[in-house]
C-alpha positions as a Markdown table, in Angstrom:
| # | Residue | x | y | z |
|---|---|---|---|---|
| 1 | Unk | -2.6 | -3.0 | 14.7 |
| 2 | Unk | -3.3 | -0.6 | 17.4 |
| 3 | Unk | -4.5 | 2.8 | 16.2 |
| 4 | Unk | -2.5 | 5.4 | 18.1 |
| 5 | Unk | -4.3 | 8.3 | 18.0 |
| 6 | Unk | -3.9 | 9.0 | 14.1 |
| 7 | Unk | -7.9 | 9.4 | 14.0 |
| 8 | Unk | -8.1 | 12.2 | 16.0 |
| 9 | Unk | -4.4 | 13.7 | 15.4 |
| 10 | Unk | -5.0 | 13.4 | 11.7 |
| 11 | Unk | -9.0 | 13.3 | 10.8 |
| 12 | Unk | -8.7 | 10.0 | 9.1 |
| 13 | Unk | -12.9 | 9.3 | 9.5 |
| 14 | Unk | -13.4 | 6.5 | 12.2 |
| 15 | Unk | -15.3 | 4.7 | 9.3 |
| 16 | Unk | -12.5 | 4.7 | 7.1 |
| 17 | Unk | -10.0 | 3.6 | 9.6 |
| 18 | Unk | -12.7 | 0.5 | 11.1 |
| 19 | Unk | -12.8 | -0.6 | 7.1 |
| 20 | Unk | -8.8 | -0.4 | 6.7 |
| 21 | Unk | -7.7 | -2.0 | 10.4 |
| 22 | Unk | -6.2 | -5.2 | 10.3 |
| 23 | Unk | -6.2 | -5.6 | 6.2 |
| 24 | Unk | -3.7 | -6.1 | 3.4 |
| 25 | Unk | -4.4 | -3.6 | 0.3 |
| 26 | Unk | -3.4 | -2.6 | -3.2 |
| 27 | Unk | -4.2 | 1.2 | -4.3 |
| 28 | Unk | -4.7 | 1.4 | -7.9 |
| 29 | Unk | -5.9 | 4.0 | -10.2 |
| 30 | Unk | -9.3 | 3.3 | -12.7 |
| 31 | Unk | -6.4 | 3.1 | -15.7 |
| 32 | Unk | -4.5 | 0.2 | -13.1 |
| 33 | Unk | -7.5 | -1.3 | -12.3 |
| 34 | Unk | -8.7 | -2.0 | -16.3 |
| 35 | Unk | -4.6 | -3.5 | -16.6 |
| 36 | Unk | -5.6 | -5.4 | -13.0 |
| 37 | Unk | -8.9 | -7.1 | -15.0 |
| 38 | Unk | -7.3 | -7.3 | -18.1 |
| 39 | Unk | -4.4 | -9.5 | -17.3 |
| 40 | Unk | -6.5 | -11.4 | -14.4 |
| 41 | Unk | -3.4 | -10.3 | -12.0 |
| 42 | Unk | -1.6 | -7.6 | -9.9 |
| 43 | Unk | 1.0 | -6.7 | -12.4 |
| 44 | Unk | 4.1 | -5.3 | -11.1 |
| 45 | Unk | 4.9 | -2.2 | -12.7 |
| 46 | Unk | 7.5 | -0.7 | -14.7 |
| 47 | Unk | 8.7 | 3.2 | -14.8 |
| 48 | Unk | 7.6 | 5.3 | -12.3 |
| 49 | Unk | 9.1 | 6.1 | -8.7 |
| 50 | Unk | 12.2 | 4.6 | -7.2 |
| 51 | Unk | 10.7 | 2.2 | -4.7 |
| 52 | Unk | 12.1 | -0.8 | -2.7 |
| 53 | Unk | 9.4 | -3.0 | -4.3 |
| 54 | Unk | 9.5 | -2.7 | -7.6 |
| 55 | Unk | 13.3 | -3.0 | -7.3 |
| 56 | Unk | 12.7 | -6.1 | -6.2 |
| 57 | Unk | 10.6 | -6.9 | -8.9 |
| 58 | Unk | 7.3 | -6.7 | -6.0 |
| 59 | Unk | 3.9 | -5.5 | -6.0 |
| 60 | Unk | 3.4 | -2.4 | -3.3 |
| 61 | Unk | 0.7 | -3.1 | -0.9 |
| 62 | Unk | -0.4 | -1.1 | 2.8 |
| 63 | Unk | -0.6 | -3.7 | 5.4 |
| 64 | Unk | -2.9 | -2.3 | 8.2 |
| 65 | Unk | -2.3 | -5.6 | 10.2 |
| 66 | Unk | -0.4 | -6.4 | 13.2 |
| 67 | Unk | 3.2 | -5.7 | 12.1 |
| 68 | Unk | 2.7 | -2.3 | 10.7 |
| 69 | Unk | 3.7 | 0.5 | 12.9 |
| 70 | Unk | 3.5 | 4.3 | 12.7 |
| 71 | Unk | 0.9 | 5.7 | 10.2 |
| 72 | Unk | 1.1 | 9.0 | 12.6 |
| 73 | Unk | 4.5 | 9.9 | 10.2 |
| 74 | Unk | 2.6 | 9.1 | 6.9 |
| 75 | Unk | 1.3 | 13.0 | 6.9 |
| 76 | Unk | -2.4 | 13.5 | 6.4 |
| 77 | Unk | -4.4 | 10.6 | 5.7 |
| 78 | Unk | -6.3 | 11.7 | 2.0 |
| 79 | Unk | -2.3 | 12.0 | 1.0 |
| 80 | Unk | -1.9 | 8.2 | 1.3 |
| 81 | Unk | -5.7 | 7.0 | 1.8 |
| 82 | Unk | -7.4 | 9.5 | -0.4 |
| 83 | Unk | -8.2 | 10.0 | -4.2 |
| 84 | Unk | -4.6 | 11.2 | -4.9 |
| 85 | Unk | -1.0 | 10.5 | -3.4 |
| 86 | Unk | 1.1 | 13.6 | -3.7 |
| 87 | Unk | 0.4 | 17.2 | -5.4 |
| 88 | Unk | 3.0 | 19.1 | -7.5 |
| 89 | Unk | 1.8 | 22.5 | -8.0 |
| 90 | Unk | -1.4 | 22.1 | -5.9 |
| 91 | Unk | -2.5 | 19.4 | -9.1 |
| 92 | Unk | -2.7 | 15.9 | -8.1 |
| 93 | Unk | 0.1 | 13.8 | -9.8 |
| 94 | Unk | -0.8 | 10.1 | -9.6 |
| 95 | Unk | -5.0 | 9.5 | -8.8 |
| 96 | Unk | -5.5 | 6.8 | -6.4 |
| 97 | Unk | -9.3 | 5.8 | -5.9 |
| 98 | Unk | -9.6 | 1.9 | -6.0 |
| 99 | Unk | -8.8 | -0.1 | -3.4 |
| 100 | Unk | -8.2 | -3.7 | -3.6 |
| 101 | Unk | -8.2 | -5.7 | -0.4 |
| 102 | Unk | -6.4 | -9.2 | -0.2 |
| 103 | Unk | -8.0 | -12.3 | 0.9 |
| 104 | Unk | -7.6 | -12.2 | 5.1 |
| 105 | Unk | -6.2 | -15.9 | 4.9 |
| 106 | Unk | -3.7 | -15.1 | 1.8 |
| 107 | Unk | -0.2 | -16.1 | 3.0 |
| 108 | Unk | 2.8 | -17.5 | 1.2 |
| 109 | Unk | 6.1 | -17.4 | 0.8 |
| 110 | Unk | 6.0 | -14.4 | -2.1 |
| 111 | Unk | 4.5 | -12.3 | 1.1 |
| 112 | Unk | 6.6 | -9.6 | 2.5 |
| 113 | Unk | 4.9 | -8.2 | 5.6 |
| 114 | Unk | 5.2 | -4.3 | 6.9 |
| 115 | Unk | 7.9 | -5.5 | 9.4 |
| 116 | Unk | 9.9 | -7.4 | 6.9 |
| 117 | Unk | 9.8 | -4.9 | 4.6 |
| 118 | Unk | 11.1 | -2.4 | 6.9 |
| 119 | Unk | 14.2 | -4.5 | 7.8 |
| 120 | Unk | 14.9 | -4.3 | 4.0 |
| 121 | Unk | 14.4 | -0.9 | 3.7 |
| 122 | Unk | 17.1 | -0.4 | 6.6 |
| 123 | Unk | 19.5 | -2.6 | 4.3 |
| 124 | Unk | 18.5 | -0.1 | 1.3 |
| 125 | Unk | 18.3 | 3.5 | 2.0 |
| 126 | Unk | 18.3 | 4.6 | -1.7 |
| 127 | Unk | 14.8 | 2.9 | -2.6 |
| 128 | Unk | 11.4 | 4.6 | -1.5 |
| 129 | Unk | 9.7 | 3.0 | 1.1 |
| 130 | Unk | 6.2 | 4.2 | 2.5 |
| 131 | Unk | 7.4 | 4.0 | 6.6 |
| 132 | Unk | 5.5 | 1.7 | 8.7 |
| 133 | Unk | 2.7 | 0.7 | 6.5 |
| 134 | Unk | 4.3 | -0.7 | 3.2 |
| 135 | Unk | 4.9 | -4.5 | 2.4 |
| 136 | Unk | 5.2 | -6.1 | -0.4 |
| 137 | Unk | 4.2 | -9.0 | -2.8 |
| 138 | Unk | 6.7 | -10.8 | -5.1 |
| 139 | Unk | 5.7 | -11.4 | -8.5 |
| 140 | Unk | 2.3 | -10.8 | -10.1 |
| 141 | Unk | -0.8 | -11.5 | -7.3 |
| 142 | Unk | -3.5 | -13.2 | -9.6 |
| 143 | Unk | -7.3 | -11.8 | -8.9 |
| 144 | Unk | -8.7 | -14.6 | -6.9 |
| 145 | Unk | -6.6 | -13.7 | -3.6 |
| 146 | Unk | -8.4 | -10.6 | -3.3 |
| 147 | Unk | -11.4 | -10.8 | -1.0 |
């Protein structure tokens, strides 16, 4: 994926962005990532938000490869990269500190790229959807296909 200027226009550190290019991840929390070695699998979860993934019974993942598009829109990077998501109140609501990066050379049919999942997202305009960057993982994604 070609960076378009969101380094500069939004401080993500070059460093940061050199690790991230061109991988698949899973963001997590320490309390998701003791479930994650635990069960010996990417669980998907229950509760929470209203997204497009879990409604299809998927795991959410950021795909930083070549069909993701537009991370400029995504607001500033330590809201979607950093050790928390969103902020109510000025207190950080769900902490995400772990990443988990997939095996480069993963691929199956249960994978639902950044493209793909965009097309769904058209189709369903009720379900949250992180634009441009999200994709998606049917079913449970066992340890060994992270790299």
């Amino acid at each position: 994926m070609e960076n378009t200027g969101t380094n500069r226009e939004y401080s993500i550190p070059d460093e940061l962005w050199d690790h991230l290019s061109g991988h698949r991840w899973h963001a997590t929390s320490l309390k998701g990532l003791e479930g994650i070695v635990r069960t010996g699998a990417i669980e998907v979860r229950s509760g929470g938000y209203n997204g497009l993934c879990k409604s299809m019974g998927a795991i959410s993942l950021f795909d930083f490869g070549p069909s993701a598009e537009d991370i400029k829109s995504l607001g500033h990077w330590s809201e979607w990269c950093g050790d928390q998501q969103r902020r109510r109140k000025g207190k950080p609501v769900k902490r995400v500190g772990i990443w988990l990066r997939l095996s480069d050379d993963y691929n199956n049919d249960r994978w639902i790229d950044a493209a793909a999942l965009r097309k769904l997202s058209q189709k369903q305009l009720n379900k949250l959807v992180i634009p441009g960057v999200e994709a998606a993982h049917i079913g449970s994604l066992p340890v060994c296909k992270l790299a």
